[in-house]
C-alpha positions in Angstrom: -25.4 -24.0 17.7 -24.7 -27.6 17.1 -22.5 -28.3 14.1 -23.0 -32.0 13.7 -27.3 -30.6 13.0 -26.3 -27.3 11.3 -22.7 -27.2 9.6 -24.0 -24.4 7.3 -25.4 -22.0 9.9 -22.4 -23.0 12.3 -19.6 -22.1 9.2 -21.5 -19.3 8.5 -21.0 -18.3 12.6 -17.3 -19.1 12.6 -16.6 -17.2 9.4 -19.0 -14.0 11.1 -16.6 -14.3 13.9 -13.1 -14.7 12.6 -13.5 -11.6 10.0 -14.7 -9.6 13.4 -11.6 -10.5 15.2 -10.1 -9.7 11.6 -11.4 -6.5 11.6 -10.4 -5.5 14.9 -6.9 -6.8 14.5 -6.3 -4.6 11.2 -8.0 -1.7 13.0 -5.6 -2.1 16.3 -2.2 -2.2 14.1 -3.3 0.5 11.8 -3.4 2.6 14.5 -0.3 1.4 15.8 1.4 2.6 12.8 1.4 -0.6 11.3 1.0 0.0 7.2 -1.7 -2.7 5.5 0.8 -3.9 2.9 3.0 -5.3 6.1 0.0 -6.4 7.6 -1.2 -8.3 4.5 2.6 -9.9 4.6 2.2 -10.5 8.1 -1.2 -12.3 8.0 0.0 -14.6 4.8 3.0 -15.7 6.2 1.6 -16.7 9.3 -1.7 -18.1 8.4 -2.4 -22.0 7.7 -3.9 -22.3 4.9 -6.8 -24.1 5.9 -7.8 -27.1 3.0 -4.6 -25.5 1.3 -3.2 -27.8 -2.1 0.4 -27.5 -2.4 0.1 -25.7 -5.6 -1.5 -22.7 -3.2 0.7 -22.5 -0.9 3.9 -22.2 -3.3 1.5 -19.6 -5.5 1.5 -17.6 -1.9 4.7 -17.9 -1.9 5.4 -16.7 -5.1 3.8 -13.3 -4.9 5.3 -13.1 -1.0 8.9 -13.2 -2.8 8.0 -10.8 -6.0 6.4 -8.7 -3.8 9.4 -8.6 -1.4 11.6 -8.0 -4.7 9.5 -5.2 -6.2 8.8 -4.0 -2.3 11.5 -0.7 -3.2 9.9 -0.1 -7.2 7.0 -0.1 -5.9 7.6 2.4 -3.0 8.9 4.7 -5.0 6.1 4.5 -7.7 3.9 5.2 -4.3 5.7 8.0 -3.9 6.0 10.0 -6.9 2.2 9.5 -7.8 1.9 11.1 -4.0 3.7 14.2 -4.9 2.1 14.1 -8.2 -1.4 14.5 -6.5 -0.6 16.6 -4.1 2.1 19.1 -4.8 1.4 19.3 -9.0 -1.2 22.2 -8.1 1.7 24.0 -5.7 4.4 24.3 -7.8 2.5 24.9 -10.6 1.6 28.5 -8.4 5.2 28.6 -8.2 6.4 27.8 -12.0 5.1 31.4 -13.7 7.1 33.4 -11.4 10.1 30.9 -11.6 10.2 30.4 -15.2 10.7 34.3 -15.7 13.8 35.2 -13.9 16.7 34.1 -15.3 18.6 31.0 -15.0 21.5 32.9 -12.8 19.1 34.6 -10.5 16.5 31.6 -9.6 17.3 29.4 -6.4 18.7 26.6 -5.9 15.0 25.4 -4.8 13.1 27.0 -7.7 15.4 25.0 -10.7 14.6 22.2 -8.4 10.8 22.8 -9.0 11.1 23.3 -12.8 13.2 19.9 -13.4 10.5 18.4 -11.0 7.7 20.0 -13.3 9.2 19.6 -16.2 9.9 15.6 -15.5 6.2 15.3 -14.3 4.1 16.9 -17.4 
């Protein structure tokens, strides 16, 4: 395709083809172990900014360094509302049998479960 004849169609080609590449990149590193948040923070850091006004890049930059400061918050937000999906229904099984012994004879693990219920509610 010549792109001095057809700049739209030959755009539209190199655009096809980069988010392929893209696509295969993100696809190799998550199975690599690679997490998409640090591939997102990869990709920004390293890419030009093609056609970029300065005002862009330090906007980038800006959300690269609150993200980097929030980067433990948010982790932890991440996951408590994993254990609140997935283990509310398991130690709710275990809460009517807990909650009816007495403080003396539950474990160490069951008190465990009932602050953790009882914080989550």
């Amino acid at each position: 395709m010549d792109p001095i004849r057809s700049p739209v169609a030959a755009a539209s080609s190199f655009h096809r083809s980069a988010a392929k590449h893209l696509q295969q990149a993100v696809t190799l590193a998550q199975r690599n172990g690679i997490s998409r948040r640090s591939l997102l923070t990869l990709l920004t850091s390293t890419a030009a900014i093609p056609d970029g006004s300065e005002s862009r890049k330090a906007l980038l930059q800006e959300y690269l360094k609150k993200s980097k400061d929030n980067k433990e918050k948010n982790d932890k937000e991440r996951l408590d509302d994993y254990y609140k999906r997935n283990y509310m229904d398991y130690f709710g099984l275990i809460e009517g049998p807990a909650r009816e012994k007495k403080e003396e004879e539950r474990t160490e693990s069951e008190k465990r479960i009932l602050e953790w219920l009882d914080k989550n509610k």
